[in-house]
C-alpha positions in Angstrom: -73.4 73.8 -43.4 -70.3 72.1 -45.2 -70.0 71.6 -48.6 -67.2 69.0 -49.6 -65.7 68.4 -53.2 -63.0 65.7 -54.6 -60.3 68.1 -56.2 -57.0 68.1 -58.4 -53.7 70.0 -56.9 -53.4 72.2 -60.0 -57.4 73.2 -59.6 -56.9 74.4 -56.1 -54.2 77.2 -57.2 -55.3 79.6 -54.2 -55.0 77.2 -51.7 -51.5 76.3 -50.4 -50.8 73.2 -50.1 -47.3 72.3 -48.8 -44.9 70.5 -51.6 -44.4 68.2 -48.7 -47.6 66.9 -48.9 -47.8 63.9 -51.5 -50.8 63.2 -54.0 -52.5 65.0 -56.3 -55.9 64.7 -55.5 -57.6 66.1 -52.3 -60.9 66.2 -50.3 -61.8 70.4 -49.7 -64.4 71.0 -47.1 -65.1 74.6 -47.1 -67.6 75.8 -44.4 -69.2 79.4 -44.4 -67.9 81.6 -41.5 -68.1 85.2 -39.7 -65.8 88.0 -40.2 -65.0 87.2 -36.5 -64.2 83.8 -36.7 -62.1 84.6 -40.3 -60.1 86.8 -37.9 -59.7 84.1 -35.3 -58.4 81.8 -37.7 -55.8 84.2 -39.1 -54.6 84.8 -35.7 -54.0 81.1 -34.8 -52.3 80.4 -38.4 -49.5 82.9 -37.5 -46.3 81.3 -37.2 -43.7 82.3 -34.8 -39.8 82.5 -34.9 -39.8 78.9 -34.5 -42.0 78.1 -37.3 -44.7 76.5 -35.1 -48.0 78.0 -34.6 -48.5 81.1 -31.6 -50.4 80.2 -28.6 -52.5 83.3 -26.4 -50.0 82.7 -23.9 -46.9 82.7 -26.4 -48.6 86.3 -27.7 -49.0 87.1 -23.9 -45.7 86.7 -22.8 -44.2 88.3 -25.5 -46.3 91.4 -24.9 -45.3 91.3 -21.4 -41.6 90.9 -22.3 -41.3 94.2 -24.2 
């Protein structure tokens, strides 16, 4: 189940929202979820060198580099 709410930037302090992104006002989903899929989403938020997002195989090859 997902529960969605109509929010102001300054009420969603925990969240981080990117100065880049313009307006004030925002649509939240937020949708319950495992410990497992919490740890999934961490790993594919991590950011690499180049500031874009990791893939398996990016975290792959570098394993197999070292």
């Amino acid at each position: 189940m997902t529960y969605t709410a109509m929010v102001k930037r300054d009420e969603i302090k925990n969240i981080q929202i990117p100065d880049t992104i313009a307006g004030t006002t925002f649509w939240v989903s937020i949708t319950p979820m495992t410990e497992a899929e919490a740890d999934e989403m961490e790993f594919k938020s991590l950011k690499g060198i180049a500031g874009r997002e990791l893939t398996l195989d990016d975290v792959r090859m570098e394993r197999l580099c070292l």
